[in-house]
C-alpha positions in Angstrom: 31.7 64.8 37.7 27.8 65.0 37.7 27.8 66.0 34.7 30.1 63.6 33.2 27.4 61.0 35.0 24.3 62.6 33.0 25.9 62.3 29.4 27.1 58.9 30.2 23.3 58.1 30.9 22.6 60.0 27.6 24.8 58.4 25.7 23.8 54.6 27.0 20.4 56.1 26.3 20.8 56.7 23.1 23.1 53.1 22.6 20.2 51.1 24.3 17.8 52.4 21.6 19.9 52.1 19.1 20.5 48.6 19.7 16.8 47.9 20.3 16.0 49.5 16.7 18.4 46.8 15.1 16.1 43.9 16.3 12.9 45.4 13.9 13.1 44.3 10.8 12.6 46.9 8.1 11.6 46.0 4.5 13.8 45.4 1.6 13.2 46.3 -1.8 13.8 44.0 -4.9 14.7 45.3 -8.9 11.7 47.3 -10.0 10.8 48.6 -6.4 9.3 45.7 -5.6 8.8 44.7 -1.6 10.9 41.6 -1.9 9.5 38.9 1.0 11.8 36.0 1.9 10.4 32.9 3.7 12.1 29.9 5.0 10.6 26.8 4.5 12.0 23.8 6.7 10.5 20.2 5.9 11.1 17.3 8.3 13.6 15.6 5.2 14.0 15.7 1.3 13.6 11.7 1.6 10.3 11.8 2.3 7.9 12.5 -1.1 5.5 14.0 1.0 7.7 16.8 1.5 9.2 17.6 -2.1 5.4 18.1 -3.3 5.0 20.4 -0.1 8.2 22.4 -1.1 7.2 22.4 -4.9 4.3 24.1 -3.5 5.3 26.4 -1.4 7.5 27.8 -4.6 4.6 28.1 -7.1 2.9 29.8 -4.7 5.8 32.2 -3.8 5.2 33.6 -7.9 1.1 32.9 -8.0 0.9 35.0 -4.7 3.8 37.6 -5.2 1.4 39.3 -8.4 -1.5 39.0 -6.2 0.3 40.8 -3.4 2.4 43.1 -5.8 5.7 42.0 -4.3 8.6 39.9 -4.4 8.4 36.6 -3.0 11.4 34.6 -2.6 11.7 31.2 -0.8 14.4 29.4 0.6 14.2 26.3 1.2 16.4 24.4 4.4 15.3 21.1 4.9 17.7 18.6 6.5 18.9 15.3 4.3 17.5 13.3 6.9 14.9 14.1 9.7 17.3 16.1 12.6 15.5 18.5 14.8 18.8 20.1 15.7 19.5 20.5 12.1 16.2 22.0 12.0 16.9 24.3 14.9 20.0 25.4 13.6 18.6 26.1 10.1 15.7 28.5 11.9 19.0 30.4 13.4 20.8 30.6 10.2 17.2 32.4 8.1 17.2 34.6 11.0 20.5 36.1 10.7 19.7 35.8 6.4 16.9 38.4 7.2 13.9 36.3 6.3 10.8 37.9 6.8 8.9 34.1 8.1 9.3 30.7 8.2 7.1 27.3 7.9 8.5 24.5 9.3 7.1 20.9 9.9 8.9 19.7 13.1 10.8 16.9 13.6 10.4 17.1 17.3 8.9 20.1 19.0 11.1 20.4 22.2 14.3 20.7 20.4 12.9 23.6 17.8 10.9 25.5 20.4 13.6 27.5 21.5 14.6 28.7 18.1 11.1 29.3 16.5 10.6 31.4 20.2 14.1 33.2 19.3 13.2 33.8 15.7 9.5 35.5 16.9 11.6 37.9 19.3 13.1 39.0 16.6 10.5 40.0 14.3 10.3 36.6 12.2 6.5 35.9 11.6 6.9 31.4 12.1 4.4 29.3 11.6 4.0 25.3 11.8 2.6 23.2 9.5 2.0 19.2 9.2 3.9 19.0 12.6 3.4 21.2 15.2 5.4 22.8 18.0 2.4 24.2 20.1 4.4 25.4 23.3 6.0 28.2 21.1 5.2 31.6 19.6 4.2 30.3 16.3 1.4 32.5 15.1 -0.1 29.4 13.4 -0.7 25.7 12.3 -1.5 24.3 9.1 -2.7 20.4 8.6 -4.3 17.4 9.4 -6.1 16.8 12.5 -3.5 14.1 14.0 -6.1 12.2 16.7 -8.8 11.9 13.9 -6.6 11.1 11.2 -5.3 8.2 13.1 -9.1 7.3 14.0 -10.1 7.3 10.8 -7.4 5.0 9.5 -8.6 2.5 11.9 -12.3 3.1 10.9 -11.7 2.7 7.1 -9.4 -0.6 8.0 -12.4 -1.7 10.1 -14.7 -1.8 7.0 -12.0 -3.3 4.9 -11.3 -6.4 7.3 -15.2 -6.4 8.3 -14.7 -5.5 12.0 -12.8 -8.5 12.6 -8.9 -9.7 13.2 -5.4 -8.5 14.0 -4.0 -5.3 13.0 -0.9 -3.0 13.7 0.6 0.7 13.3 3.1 1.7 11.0 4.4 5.0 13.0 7.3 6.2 11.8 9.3 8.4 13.8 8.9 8.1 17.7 9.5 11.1 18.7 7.4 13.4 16.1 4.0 14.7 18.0 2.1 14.6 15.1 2.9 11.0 14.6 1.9 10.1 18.3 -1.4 12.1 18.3 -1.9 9.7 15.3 -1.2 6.4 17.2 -3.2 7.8 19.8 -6.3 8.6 17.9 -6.0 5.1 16.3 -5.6 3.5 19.6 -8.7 4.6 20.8 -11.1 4.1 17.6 -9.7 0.7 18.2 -11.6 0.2 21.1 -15.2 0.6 19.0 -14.4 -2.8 17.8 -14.5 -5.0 20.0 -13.7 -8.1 17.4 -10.4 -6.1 16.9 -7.2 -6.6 18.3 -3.9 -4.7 18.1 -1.2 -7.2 17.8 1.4 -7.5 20.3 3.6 -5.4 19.7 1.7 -3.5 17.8 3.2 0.0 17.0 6.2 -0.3 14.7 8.6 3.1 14.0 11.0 3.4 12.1 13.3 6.0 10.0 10.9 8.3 7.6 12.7 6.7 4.7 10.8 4.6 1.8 13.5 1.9 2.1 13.1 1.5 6.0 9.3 1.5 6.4 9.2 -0.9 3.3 11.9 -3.0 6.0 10.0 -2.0 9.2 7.0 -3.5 7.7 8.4 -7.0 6.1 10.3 -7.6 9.3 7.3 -7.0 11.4 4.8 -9.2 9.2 7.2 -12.0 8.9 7.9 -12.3 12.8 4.0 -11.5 13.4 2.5 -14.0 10.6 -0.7 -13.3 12.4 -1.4 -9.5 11.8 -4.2 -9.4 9.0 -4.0 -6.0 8.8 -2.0 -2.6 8.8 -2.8 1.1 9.9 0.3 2.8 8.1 -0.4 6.8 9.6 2.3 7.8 7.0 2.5 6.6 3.6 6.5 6.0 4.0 6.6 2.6 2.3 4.1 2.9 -0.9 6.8 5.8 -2.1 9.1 2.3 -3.3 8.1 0.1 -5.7 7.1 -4.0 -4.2 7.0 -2.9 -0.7 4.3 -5.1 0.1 5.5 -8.6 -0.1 1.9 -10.2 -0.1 -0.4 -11.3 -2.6 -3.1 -8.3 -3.0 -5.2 -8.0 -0.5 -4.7 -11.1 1.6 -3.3 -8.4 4.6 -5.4 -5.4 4.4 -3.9 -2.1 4.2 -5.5 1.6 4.5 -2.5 4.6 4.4 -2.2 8.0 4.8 -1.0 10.2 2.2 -2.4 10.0 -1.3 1.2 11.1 -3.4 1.7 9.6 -7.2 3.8 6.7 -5.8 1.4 5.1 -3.7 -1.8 5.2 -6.3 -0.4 1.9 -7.5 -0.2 0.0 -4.7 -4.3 1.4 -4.4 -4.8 0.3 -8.6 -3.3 -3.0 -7.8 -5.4 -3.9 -4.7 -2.6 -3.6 -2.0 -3.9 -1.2 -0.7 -7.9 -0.4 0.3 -8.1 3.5 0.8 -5.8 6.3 1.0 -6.4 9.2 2.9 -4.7 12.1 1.3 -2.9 14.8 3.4 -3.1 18.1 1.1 1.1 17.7 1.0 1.0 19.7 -1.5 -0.8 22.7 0.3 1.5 22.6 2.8 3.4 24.9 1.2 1.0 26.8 -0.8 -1.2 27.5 1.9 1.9 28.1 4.5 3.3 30.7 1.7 -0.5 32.8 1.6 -0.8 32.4 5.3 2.8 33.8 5.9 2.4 36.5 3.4 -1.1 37.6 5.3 0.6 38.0 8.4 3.7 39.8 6.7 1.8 41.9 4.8 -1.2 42.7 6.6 -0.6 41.6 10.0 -3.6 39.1 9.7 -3.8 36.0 11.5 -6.3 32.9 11.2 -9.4 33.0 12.9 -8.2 30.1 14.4 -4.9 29.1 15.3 -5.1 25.8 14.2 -6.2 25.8 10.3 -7.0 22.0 9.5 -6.3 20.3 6.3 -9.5 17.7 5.6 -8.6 14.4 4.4 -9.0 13.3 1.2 -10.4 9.4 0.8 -9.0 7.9 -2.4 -10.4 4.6 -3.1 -10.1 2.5 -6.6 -13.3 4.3 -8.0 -11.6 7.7 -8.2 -7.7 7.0 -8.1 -8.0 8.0 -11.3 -9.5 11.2 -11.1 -7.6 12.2 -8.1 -4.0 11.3 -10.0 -4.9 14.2 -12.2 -4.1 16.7 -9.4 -0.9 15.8 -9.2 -0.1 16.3 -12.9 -1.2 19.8 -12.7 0.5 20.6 -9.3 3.9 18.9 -10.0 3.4 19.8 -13.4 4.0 16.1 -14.7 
């Protein structure tokens, strides 16, 4: 019976470390003995514009960097319809169990996709964040803007464009994304520097992260608040629709973030007084190089957060800054 007992221990041995050997992930090898690399990239939703430059990104990036790096980069994209942070959760699961070797995702809400991105980590997934952060879990890192400043800065440049004086409100888009509330925040409090400011009340407005519903959000919130004279728009949502703005140029000011082809000619036609460009684009080629670093060479960012500067776009170089965007979305 005793030793029955000791190859049973053995043989649960030799089980357990079997079964701990299957959560490593080993590399795979592509035609031409290539490493092959696969990395899920997650957006918040393919109705935003923001997002199809970031994913258009991340793929040139996947061929520019795979002949740096001498491998195979493949990446697959999984971004909900319409912003869903269970969706997003469930699509983290489902690259896990593909065998990807990361993942970027911008998070709808952080809570909800914790758990997953924590799951994926234990299992040998490098994840990182990027545009929208989930900073309770394992991600290794964070790519973009600086969300308190950004939303101080909108409020600065709106200050100069309504010379420190009048009624202004938010345009905030989804309630429950962080990234979007560390914007209000920061906005709220650069508020408070001018003293011949006022926010209206109410004076945050959310809505869906679609052009059509911002553009809706924003006529139905000027029309019952005739007095706001001008608008802090912390996403760009509404300037990716044509005559969004139903007021005569510049009799309510406007500064937005986001600087995407759509919205330079609301800035050409005097709608708008400054954009302040995310690098949307970067999103995913900068995600794809940091991914790959940590894939391939188990190197991390010096710091965990890696901020994206903003880009102010004003009618003096609209012009030259549009040229970007032919050369990244090749148009």
């Amino acid at each position: 019976m005793k030793k029955r007992y000791f190859l049973t221990l053995a043989t649960t041995a030799i089980v357990s470390l079997g079964l701990s050997n299957c959560t490593k992930k080993t590399a795979t090898t592509a035609e031409g003995g290539k490493r092959k690399v696969v990395i899920g990239f997650i957006c918040k939703s393919l109705t935003n514009d923001v997002f199809q430059a970031a994913q258009t990104g991340a793929k040139a990036a996947a061929k520019e960097l795979g002949a740096k790096y001498n491998v195979d980069v493949e990446v697959e994209i999984r971004t909900p319809n319409d912003e869903d942070a269970t969706k997003q959760a469930e699509a983290v699961e489902a690259l896990v169990r593909r065998g990807v070797d990361g993942i970027a995702i911008s998070c709808s809400e952080a809570n909800t996709v914790t758990p997953s991105i924590d799951k994926a980590v234990s299992k040998g997934v490098a994840v990182m964040c990027f545009d929208s952060d989930a900073p309770n879990s394992k991600r290794f890192a964070f790519y973009g803007t600086e969300d308190k400043s950004c939303g101080a800065r909108t409020i600065d440049e709106l200050a100069k464009a309504m010379g420190e004086k009048g009624t202004v409100a938010i345009l905030a888009g989804n309630q429950s994304a962080p990234n979007l509330q560390n914007r209000v925040a920061g906005a709220k409090a650069a508020l408070a520097k001018y003293p011949n400011m006022k926010l209206n009340d109410p004076g945050v407005f959310y809505h869906a992260e679609t052009p059509e519903k911002a553009a809706e959000a924003v006529g139905t919130a000027q029309n019952a608040n005739p007095g706001i004279q001008g608008w802090a728009f912390i996403g760009g949502w509404p300037l990716f629709t044509a005559d969004a703005l139903k007021w005569a140029p510049g009799s309510i000011k406007v500064v937005s973030v986001d600087g995407l082809p759509a919205q330079l000619g609301y800035l050409k036609s005097g709608h708008v007084e400054v954009l302040l460009a995310q690098d949307s684009y970067g999103w995913g080629t900068k995600s794809v190089e940091i991914l790959l670093e940590k894939i391939l060479n188990n190197k991390v960012p010096a710091e965990l957060k890696v901020v994206d500067p903003l880009t102010r776009v004003s009618k003096e170089n609209v012009d030259e800054f549009s040229k970007n965007w032919e050369k990244w979305l090749a148009k």
